[in-house]
C-alpha positions as a Markdown table, in Angstrom:
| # | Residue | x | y | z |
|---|---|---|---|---|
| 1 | Unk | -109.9 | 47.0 | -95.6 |
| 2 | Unk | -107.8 | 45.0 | -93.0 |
| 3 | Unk | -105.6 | 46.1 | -90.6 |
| 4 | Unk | -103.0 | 43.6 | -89.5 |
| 5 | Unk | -99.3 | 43.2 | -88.0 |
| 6 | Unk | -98.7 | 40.7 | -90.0 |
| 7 | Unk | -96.4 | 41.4 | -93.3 |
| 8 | Unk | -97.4 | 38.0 | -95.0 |
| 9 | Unk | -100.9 | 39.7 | -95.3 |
| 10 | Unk | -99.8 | 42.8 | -96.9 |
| 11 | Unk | -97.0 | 41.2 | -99.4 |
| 12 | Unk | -100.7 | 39.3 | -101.3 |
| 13 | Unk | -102.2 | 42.6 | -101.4 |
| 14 | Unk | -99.1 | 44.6 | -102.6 |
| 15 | Unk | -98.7 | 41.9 | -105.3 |
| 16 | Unk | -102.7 | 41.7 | -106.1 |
| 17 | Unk | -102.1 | 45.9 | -107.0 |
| 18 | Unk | -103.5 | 46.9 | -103.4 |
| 19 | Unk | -102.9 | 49.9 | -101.9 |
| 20 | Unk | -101.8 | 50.0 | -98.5 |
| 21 | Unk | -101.0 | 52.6 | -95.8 |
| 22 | Unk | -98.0 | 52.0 | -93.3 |
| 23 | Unk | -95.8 | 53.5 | -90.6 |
| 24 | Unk | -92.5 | 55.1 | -91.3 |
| 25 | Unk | -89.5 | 57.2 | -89.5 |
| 26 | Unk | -92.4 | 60.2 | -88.8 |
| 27 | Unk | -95.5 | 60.1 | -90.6 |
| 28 | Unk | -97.8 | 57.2 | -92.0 |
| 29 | Unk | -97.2 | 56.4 | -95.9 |
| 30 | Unk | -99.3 | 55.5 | -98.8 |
| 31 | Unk | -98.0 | 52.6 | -100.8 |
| 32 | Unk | -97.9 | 50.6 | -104.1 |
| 33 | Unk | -96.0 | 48.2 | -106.2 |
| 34 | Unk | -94.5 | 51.2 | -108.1 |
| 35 | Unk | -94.9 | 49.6 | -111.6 |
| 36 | Unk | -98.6 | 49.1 | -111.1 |
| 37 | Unk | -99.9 | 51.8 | -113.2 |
| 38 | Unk | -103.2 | 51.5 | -111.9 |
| 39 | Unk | -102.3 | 51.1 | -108.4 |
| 40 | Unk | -100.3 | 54.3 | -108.3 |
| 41 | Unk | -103.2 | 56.5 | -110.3 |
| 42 | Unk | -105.2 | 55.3 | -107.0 |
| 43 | Unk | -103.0 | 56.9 | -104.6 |
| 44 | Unk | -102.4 | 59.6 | -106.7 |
| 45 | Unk | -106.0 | 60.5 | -107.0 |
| 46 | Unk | -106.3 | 59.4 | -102.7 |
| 47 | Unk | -104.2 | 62.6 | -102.2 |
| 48 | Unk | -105.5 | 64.3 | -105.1 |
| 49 | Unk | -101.8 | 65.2 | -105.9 |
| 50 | Unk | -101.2 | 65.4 | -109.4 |
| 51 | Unk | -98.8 | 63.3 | -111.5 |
| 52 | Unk | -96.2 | 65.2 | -112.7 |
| 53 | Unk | -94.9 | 66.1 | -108.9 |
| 54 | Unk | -93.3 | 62.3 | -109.1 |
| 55 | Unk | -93.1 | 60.6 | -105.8 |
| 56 | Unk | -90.9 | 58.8 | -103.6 |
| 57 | Unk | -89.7 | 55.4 | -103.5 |
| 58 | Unk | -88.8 | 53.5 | -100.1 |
| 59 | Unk | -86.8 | 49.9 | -100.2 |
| 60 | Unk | -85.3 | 47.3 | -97.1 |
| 61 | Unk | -82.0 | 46.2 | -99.3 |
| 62 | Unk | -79.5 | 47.6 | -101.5 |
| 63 | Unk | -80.2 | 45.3 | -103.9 |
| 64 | Unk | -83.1 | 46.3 | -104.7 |
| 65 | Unk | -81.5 | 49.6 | -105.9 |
| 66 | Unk | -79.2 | 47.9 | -108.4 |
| 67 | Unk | -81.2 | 49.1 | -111.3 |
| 68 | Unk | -79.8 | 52.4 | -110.4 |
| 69 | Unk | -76.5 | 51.9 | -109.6 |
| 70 | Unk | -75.0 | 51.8 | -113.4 |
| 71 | Unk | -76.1 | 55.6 | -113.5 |
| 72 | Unk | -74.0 | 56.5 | -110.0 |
| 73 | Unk | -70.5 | 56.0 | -109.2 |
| 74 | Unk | -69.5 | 53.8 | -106.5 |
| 75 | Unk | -69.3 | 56.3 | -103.7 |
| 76 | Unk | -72.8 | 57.7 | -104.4 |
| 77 | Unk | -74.8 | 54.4 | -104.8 |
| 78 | Unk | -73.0 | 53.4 | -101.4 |
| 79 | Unk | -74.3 | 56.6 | -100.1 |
| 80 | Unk | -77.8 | 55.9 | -101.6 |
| 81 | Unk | -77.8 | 52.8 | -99.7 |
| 82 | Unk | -76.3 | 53.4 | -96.6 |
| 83 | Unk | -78.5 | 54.9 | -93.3 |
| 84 | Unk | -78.4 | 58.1 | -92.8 |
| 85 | Unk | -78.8 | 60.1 | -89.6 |
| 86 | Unk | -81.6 | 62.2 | -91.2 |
| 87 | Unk | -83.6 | 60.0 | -92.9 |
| 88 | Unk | -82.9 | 61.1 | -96.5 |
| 89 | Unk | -84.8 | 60.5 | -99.7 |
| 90 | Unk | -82.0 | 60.6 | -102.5 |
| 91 | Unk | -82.9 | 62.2 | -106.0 |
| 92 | Unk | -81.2 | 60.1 | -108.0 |
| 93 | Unk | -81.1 | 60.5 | -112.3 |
| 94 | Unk | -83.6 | 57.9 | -113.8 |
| 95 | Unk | -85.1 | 58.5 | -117.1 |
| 96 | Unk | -85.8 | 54.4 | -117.8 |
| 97 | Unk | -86.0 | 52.6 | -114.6 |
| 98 | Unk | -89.2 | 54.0 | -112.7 |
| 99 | Unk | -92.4 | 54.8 | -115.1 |
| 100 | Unk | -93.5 | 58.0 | -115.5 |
| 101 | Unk | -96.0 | 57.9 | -113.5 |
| 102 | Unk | -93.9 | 58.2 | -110.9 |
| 103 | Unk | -91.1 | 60.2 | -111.9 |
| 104 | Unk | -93.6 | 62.8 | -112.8 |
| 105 | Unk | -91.9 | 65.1 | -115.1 |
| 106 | Unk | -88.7 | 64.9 | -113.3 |
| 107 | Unk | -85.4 | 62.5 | -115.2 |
| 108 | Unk | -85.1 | 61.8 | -112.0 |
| 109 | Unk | -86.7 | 59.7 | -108.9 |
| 110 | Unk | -86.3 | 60.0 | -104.8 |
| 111 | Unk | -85.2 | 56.7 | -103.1 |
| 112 | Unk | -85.1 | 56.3 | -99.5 |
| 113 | Unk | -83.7 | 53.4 | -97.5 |
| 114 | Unk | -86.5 | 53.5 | -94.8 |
| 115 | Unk | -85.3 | 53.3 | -91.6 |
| 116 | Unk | -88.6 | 52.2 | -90.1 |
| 117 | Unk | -87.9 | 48.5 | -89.0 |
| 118 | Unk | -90.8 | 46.9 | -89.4 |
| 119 | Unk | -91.7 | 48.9 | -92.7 |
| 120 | Unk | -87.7 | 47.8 | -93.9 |
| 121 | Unk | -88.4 | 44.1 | -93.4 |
| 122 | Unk | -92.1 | 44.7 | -95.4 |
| 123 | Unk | -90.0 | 46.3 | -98.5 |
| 124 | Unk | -87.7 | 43.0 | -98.1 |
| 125 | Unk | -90.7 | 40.7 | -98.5 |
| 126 | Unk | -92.1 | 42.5 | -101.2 |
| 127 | Unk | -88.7 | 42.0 | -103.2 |
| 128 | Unk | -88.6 | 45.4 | -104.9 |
| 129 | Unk | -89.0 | 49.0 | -104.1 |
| 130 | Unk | -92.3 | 50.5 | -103.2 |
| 131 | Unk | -94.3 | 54.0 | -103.4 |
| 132 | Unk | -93.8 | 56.2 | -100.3 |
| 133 | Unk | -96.3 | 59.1 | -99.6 |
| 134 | Unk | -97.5 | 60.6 | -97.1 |
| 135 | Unk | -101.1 | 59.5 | -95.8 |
| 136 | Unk | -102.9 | 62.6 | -96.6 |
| 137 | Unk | -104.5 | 64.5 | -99.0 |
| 138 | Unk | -103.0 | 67.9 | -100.3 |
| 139 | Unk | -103.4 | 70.8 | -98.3 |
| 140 | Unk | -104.2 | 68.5 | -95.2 |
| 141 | Unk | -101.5 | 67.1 | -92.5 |
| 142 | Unk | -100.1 | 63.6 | -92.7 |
| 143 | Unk | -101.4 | 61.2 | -90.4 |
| 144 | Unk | -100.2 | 60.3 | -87.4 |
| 145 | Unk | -101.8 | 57.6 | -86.2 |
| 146 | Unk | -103.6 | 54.3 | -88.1 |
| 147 | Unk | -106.8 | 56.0 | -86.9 |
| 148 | Unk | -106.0 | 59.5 | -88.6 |
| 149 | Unk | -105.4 | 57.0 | -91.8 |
| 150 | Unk | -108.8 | 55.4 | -91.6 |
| 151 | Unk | -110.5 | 58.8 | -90.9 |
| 152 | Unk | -108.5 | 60.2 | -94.4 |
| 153 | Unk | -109.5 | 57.2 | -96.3 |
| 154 | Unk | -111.4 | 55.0 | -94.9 |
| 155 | Unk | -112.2 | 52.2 | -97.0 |
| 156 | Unk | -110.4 | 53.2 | -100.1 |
| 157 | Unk | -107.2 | 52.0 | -98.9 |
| 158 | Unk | -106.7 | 47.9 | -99.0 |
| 159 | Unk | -104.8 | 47.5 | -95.6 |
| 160 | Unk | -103.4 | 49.3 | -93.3 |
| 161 | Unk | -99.4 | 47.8 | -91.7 |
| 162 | Unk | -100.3 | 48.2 | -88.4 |
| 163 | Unk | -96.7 | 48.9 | -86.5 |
| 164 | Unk | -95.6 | 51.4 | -84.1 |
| 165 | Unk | -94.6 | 54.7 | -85.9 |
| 166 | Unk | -91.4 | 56.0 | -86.1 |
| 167 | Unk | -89.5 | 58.4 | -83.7 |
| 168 | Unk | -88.7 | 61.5 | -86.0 |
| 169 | Unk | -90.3 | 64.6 | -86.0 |
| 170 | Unk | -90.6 | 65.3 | -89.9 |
| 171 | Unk | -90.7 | 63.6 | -92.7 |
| 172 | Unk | -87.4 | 62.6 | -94.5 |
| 173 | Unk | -85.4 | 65.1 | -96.3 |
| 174 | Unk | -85.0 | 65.2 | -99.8 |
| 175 | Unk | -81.6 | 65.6 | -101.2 |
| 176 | Unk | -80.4 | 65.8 | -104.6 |
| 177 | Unk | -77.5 | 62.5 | -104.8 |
| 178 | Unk | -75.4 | 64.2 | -107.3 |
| 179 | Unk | -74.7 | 68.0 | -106.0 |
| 180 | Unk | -76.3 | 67.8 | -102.4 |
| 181 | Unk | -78.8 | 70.2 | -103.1 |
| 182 | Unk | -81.9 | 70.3 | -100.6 |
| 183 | Unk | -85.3 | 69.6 | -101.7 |
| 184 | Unk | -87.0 | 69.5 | -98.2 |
| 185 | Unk | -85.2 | 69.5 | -94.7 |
């Protein structure tokens, strides 16, 4: 495992299928390249956290959300897009876009524009969404600091984005896009 500032040492590992653990608006994160099958099934089985809960994907531009936006009107993909003052993961429909090992057994996925800036310009570099979970295993509090990480995981995890963590004092919320129903607050 390494643990660097430096997002030209992640984006190799994120592309190799590495697994990675990063800081974001509250808590640290677990991440993947999303469409790495493999990759995910490690961070699923990290957190021993079953599959079919689906998990969250984070992204630094709006057009890296474009595969979504045929299935939303244009008011709700610029909402999906835009900051919010919460930071707010959006479930958005998805029944072909993210695999199903990350939708879970949901037609539907949770996007979040992260807010975190250095975490933003990593998603940016890596030129597509990415996994977003918290850096814990079930039953067990996220970490809050890159030491909490390496005490969860240790080794197991390829790198660890070593930037300041975010100011909030929960995770995002986790709002349905469509009829505004709440998820988690």
């Amino acid at each position: 495992m390494i643990i660097t500032s430096s997002i030209f040492d992640i984006i190799p590992i994120l592309k190799k299928g590495g697994v990675i653990a990063y800081p974001t608006e509250a808590v640290w994160g677990l991440g993947c390249d999303p469409f790495n099958r493999e990759s995910v099934y490690r961070i699923l089985a990290l957190k021993n956290r079953p599959v079919h809960k689906g998990l969250i994907l984070i992204s630094g531009e709006a057009e890296h959300l474009t595969p979504w936006k045929d299935q939303l009107s244009p008011e709700q993909y610029q909402r999906l897009v835009s900051d919010t003052e919460t930071p707010t993961s959006w479930v958005v429909p998805d029944t072909l876009i993210a695999p199903e090992w990350v939708r879970g057994d949901h037609a539907s996925v949770a996007i979040r524009m992260i807010q975190h800036e250095q975490t933003r310009e990593l998603c940016s570099h890596f030129g597509h969404v990415l996994v977003s979970t918290s850096a814990n295993t079930a039953g067990h509090p996220p970490a809050l600091t890159k030491d909490a990480v390496s005490q969860y995981f240790g080794d197991k995890v390829d790198a660890i984005f070593d930037a300041p963590l975010g100011h909030n004092n929960q995770p995002s919320q986790v709002k349905d896009l469509l009829c505004d129903t709440i998820y988690r607050n």
